[in-house]
C-alpha positions as CSV (number, residue, x, y, z in Angstrom):
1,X,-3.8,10.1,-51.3
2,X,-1.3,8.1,-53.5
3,X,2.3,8.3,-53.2
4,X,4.6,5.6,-51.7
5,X,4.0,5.8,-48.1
6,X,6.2,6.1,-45.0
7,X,7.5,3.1,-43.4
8,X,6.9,3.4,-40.4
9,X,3.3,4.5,-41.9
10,X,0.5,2.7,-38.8
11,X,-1.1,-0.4,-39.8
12,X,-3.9,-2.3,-37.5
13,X,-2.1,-5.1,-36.1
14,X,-3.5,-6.8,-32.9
15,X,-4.1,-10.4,-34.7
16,X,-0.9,-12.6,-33.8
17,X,-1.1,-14.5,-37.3
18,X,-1.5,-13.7,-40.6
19,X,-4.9,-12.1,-41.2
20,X,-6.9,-13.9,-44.1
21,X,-9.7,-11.8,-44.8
22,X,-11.4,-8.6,-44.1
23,X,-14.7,-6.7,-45.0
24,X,-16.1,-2.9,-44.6
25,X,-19.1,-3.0,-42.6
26,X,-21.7,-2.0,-45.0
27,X,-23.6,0.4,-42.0
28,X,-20.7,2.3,-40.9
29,X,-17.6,3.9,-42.8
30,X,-15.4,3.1,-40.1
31,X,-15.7,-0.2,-39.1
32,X,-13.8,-3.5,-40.7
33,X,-13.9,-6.8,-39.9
34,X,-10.9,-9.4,-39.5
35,X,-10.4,-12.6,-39.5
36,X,-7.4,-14.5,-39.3
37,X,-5.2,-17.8,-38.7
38,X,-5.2,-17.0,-34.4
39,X,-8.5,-18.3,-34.8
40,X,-10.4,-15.2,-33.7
41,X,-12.5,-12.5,-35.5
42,X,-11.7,-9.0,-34.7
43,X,-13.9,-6.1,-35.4
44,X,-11.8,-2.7,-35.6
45,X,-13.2,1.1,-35.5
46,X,-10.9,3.3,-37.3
47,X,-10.5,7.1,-36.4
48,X,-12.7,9.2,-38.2
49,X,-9.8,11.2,-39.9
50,X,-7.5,8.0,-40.7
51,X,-4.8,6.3,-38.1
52,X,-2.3,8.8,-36.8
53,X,-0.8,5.5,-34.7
54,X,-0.8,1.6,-34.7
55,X,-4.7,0.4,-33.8
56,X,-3.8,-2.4,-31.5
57,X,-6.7,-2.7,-29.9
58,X,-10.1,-4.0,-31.3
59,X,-13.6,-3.1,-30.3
60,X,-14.3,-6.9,-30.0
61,X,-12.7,-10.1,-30.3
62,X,-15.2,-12.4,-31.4
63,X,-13.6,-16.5,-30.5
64,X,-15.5,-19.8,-31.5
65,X,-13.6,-21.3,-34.3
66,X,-11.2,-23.6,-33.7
67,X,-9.3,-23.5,-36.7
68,X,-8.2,-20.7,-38.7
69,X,-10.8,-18.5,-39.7
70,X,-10.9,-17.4,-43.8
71,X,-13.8,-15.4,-44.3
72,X,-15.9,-12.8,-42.9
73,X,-18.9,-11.1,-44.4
74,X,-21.2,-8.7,-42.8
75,X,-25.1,-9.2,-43.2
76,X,-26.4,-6.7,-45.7
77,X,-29.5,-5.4,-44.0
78,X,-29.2,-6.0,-40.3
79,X,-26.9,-4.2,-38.4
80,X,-23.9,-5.8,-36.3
81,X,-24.6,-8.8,-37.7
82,X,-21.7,-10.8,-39.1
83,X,-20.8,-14.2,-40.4
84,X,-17.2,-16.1,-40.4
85,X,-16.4,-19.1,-41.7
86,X,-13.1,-21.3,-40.7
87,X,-11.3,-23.9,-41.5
88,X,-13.2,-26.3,-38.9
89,X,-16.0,-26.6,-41.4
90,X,-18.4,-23.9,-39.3
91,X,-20.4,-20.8,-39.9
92,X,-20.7,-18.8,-36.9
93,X,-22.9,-15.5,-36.9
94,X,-22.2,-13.4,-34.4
95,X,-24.1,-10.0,-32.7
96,X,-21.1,-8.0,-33.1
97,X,-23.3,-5.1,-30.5
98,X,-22.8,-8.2,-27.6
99,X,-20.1,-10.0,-28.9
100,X,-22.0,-13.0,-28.7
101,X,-22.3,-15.9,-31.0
102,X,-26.1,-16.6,-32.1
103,X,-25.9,-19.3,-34.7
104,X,-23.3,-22.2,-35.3
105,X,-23.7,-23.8,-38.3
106,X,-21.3,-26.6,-37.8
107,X,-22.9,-30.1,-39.2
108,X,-23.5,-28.8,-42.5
109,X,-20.3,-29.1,-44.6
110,X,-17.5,-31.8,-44.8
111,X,-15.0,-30.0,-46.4
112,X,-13.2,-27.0,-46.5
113,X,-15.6,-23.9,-47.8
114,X,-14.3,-21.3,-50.2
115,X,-16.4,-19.0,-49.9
116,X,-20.1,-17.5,-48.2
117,X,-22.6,-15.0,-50.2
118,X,-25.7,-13.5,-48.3
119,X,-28.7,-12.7,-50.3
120,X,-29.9,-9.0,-51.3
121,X,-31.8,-9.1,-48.1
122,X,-29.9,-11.4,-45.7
123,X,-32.4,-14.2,-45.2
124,X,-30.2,-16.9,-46.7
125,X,-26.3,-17.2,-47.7
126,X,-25.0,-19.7,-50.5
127,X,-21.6,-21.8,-50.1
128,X,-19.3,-23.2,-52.3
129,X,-17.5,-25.7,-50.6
130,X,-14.2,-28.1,-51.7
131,X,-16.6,-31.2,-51.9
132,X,-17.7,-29.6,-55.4
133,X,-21.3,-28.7,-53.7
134,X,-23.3,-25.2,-53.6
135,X,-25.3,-25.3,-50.7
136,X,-28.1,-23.0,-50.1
137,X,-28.9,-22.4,-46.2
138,X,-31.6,-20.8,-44.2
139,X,-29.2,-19.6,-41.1
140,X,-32.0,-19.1,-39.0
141,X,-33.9,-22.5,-39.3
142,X,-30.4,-23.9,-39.4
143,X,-31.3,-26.0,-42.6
144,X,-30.1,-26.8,-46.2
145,X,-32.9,-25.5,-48.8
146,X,-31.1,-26.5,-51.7
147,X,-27.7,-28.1,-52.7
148,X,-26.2,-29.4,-55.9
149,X,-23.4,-31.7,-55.9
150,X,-20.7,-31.4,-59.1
151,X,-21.6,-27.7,-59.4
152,X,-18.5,-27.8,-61.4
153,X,-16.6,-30.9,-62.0
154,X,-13.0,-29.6,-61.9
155,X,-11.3,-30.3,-58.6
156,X,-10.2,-26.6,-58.8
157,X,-11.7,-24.1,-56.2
158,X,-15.0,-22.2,-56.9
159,X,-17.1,-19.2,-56.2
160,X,-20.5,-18.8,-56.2
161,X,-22.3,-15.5,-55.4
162,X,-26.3,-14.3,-54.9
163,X,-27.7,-12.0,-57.6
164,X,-30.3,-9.7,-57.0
165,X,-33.0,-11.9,-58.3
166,X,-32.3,-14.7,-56.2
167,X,-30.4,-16.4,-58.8
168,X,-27.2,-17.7,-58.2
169,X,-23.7,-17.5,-60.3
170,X,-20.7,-19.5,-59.9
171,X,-17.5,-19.6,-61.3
172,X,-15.3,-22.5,-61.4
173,X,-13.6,-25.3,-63.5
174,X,-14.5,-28.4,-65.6
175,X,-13.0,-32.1,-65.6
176,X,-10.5,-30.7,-68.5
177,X,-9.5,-27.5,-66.3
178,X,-11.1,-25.1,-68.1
179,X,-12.8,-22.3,-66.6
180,X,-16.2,-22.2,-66.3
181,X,-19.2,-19.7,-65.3
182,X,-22.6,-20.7,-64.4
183,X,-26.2,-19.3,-63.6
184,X,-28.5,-21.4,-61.3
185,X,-32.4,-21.0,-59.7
186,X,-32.1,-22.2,-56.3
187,X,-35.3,-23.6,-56.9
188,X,-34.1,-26.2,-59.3
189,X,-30.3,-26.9,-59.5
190,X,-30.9,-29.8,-61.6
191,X,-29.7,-27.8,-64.7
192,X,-28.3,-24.2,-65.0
193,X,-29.8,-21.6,-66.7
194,X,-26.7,-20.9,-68.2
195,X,-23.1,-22.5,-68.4
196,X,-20.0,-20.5,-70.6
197,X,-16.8,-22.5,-70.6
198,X,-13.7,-19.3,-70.5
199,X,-10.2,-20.6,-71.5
200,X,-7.4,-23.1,-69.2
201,X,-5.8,-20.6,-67.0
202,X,-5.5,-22.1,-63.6
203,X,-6.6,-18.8,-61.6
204,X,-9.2,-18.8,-59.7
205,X,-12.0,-16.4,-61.1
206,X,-13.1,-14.3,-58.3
207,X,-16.9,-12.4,-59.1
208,X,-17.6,-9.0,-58.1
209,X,-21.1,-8.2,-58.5
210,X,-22.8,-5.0,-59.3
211,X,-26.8,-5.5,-58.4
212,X,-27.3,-1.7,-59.5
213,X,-26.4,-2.5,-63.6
214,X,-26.4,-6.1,-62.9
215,X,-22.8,-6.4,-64.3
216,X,-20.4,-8.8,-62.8
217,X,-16.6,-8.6,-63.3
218,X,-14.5,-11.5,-63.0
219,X,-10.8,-11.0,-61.8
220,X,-8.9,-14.1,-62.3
221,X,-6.5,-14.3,-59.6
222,X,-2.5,-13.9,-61.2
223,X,-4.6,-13.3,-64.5
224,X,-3.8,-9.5,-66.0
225,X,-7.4,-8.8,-66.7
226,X,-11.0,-8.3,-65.8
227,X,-13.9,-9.6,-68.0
228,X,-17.2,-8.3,-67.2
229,X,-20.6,-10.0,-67.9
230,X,-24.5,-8.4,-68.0
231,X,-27.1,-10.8,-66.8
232,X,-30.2,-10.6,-68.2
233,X,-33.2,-12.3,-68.4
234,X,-33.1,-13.4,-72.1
235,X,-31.0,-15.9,-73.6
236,X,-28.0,-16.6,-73.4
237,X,-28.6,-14.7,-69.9
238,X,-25.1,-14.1,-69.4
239,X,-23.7,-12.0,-72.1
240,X,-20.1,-10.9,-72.6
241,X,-19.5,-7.1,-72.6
242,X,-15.5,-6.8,-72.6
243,X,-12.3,-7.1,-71.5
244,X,-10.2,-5.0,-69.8
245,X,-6.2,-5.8,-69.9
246,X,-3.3,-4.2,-68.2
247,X,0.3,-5.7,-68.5
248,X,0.9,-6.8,-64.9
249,X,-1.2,-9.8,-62.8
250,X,-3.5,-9.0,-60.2
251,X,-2.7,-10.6,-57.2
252,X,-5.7,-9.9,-55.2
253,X,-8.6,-7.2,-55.7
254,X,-10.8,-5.2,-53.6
255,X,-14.3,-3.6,-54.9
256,X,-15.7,0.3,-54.1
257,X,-18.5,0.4,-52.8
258,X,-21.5,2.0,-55.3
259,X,-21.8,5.4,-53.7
260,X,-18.1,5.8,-53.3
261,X,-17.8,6.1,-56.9
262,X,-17.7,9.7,-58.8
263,X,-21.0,10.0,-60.5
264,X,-20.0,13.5,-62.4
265,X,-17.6,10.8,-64.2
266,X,-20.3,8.4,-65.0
267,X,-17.9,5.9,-63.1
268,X,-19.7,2.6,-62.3
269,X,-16.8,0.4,-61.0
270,X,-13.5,1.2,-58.9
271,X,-11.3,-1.7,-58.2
272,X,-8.2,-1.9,-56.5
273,X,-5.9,-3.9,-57.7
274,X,-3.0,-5.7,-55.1
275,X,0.6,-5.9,-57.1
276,X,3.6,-7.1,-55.2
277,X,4.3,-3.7,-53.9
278,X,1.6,-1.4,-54.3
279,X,-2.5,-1.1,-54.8
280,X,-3.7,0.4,-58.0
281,X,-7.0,1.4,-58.5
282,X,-8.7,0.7,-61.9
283,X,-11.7,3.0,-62.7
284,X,-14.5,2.0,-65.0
285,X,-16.4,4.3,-66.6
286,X,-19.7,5.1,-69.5
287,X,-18.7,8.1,-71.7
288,X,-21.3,10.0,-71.8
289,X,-21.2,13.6,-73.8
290,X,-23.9,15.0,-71.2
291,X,-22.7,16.2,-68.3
292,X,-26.5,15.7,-66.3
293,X,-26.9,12.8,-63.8
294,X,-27.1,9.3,-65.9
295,X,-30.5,8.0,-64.1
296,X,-30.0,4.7,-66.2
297,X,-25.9,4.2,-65.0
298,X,-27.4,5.4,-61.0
299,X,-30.6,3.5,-59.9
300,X,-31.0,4.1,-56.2
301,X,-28.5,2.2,-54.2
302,X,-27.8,0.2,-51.4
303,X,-27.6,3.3,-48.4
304,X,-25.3,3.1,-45.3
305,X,-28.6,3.1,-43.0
306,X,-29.2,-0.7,-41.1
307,X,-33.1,-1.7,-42.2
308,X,-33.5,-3.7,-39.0
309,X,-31.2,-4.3,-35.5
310,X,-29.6,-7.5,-34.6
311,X,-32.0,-8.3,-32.2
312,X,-35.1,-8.2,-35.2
313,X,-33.4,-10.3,-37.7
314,X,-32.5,-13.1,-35.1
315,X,-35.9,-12.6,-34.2
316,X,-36.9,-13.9,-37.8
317,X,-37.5,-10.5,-39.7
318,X,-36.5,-9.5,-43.1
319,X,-36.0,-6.6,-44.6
320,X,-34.6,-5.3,-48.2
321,X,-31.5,-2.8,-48.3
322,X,-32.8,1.0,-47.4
323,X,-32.1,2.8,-51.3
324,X,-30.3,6.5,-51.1
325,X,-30.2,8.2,-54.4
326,X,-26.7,9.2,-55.8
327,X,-27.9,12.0,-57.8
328,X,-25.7,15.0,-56.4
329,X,-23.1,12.4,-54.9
330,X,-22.8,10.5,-51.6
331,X,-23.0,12.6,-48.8
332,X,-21.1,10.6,-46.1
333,X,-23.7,11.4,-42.6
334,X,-21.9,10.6,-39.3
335,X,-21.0,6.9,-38.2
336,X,-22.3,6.2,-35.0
337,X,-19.6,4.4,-32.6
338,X,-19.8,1.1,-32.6
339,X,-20.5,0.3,-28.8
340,X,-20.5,-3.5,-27.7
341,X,-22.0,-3.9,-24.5
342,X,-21.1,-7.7,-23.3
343,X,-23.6,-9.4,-21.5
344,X,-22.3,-10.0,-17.6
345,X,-22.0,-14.5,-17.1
346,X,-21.2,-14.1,-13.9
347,X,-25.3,-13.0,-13.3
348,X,-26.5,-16.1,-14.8
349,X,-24.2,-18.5,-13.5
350,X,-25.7,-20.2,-10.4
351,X,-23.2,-20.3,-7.1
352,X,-24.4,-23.7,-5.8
353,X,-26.3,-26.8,-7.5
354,X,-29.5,-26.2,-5.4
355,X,-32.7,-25.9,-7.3
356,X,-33.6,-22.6,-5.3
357,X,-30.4,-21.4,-6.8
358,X,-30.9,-21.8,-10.2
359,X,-34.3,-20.6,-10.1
360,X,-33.2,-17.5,-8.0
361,X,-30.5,-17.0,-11.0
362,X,-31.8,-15.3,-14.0
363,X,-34.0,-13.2,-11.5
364,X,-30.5,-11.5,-10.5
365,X,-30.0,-11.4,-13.9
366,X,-32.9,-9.3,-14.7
367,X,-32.5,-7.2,-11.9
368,X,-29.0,-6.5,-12.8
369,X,-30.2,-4.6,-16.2
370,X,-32.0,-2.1,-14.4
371,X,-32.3,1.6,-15.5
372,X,-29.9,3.0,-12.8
373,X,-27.5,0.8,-13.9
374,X,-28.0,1.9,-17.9
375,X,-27.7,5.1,-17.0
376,X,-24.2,4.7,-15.0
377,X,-23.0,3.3,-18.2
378,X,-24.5,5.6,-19.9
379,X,-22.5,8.0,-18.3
380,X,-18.9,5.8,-18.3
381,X,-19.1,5.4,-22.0
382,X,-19.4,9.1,-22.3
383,X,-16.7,9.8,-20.2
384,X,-14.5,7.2,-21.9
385,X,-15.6,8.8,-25.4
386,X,-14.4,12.7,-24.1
387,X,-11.3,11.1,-22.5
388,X,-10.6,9.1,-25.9
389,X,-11.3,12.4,-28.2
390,X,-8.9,14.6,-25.8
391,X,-6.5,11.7,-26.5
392,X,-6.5,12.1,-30.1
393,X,-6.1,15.5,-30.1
394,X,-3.1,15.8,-27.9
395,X,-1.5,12.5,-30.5
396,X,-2.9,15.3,-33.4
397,X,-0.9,18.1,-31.8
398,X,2.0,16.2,-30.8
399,X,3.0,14.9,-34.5
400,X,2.5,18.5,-35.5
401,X,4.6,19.6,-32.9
402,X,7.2,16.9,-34.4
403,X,7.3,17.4,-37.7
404,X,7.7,21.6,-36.5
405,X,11.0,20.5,-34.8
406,X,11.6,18.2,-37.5
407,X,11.8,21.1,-40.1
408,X,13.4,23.5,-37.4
409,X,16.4,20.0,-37.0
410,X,16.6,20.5,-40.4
């Protein structure tokens, strides 16, 4: 829908500061994540049909940072898994299904971080961070398996962002300020494979990466354009395709994902561009004279299926994104509720300090989980789903009753 929009239009507001970052969940259409300067990640389910009134209420608050928190990003392959990062110097990744935290990586950077890529199949994330060092981490071991210090020389922040191969690109500046874009094999960060000095703007050039065509397109933030890149594996390895220039600055800019886009259109890139007062999407697209499905533009992509659970990737296993073909468009199936069933402390706490106690403890515990017990909540959370659905019919067939004496007022 475009169109100005009404003011008293209903936002998602249950963080009481300023929220600093936000990602889809990759697994289910309806789901974002949020994390802002309260210190707490929320994780939000938005109606099916869009939100009729104010969403107040999360489907989990997720607290363990102690300072603000500026970035969330949702494992790629696993479901409910998701990572934050604040500005206490952690990485926390959380089982969003218990609302537990599993993994805090708190030792492991000194300064501030800017940003936090998983790889294509979510075994290890890469970090640039304000001491001028890309770190790559195995989450799971809880270790550093490759760093490089003066990635970039500039004080300036930087990006830096996995590739499908493994590879990793960064963007950021040089000891004269000017821009700069890299290519690096975690394997060896002595040298890059490839380094392009860009021009002296101050912006920050933000990547957005397209594993499909292996483009990425560099917004520059306050620039008024997007360059894009093809990485290849010949030299120079990161070749220049084009420019694409509008008159006003981008002040921020948000990605489609691939099987949102219009494939009769041969469209293989949607931003959305943030101006002061309004979002504007840019569409890119390959004119084509045939109207058939462009195979070559469409390689199978990333689908909205989980390869493994929570549970299997904290576990240790790995798996690679599940593929869907877009050949007669994205279908959307039907998003599964997100249901986070919180594990009860009060079981496992022991009442007294006797040893019989604490043995006697997780016994409770287990007994606590048993089927009859599964099945009464089970039953609740079915209740509370009918209940909720009535709910939103009755807010559905009020505002049509309003906007009926609305037109009759007037």
């Amino acid at each position: 829908q475009t169109g100005r929009i009404d003011k008293s239009y209903p936002t998602v507001c249950g963080h009481t500061g300023p929220v600093l970052d936000i990602d889809w969940c990759p697994h289910n259409d309806q789901v974002i994540a949020s994390g802002s300067e309260d210190c707490t990640v929320m994780v939000w389910q938005i109606p099916e049909n869009g939100l009729t009134l104010s969403l107040t209420e999360p489907v989990v608050v997720l607290e363990g940072h102690s300072k603000r928190v500026g970035i969330v990003a949702w494992h790629p392959t696993a479901r409910n898994v998701l990572l934050s990062a604040g500005c206490d110097n952690a990485i926390i990744i959380w089982n969003v299904g218990t609302g537990e935290a599993l993994i805090n990586l708190d030792d492991m950077h000194v300064d501030m971080i800017y940003n936090v890529s998983w790889n294509r199949n979510g075994s290890l994330i890469c970090t640039a961070s304000k001491d001028k060092k890309v770190r790559v981490i195995d989450p799971r071991k809880q270790e550093i398996v490759a760093e490089k210090e003066k990635t970039h020389e500039g004080a300036r922040p930087m990006r830096a962002i996995f590739l499908a191969d493994g590879n990793i690109f960064t963007t950021g500046f040089s000891r004269m300020s000017e821009r700069q874009l890299a290519l690096w094999n975690p394997k060896n960060m002595e040298e890059p494979i490839a380094l392009h000095e860009m021009d002296t703007s101050n912006g920050v050039l933000l990547p957005f990466y397209d594993p499909d065509t292996n483009i990425i397109y560099l917004c520059g933030k306050g620039d008024s354009s997007i360059r894009y890149f093809e990485i290849t594996d010949e030299s120079p390895y990161v070749h220049y395709l084009n420019t694409f220039s509008s008159k006003e600055p981008q002040r921020g800019m948000g990605f489609m994902p691939k099987r949102g886009l219009d494939v009769n259109k041969c469209e293989i890139a949607r931003f959305f561009k943030l101006h002061e007062r309004k979002c504007e999407p840019i569409i890119m697209t390959v004119p084509r004279k045939s109207d058939l499905f462009q195979d070559d533009l469409y390689p199978d992509t990333a689908g909205p299926e989980a390869a493994l659970e929570a549970e299997e990737w904290f576990e240790g296993k790995n798996a690679d994104p599940l593929l869907i073909s877009l050949k007669h468009g994205y279908i959307p199936g039907k998003n599964r509720d997100l249901k986070v069933v919180k594990k009860n402390i009060l079981d496992n706490k022991p009442t007294g300090n006797k040893k019989s106690d604490l043995i006697n403890a997780p016994k409770k515990a287990a007994d606590a989980s048993n089927p009859q017990n599964d099945a009464k909540l089970d039953e609740i959370l079915k209740e509370l789903k009918s209940i909720k659905d009535t709910i939103s019919n009755q807010d559905e067939r009020i505002s049509k009753l309003e906007q009926q004496m609305a037109k009759i007022a007037d």
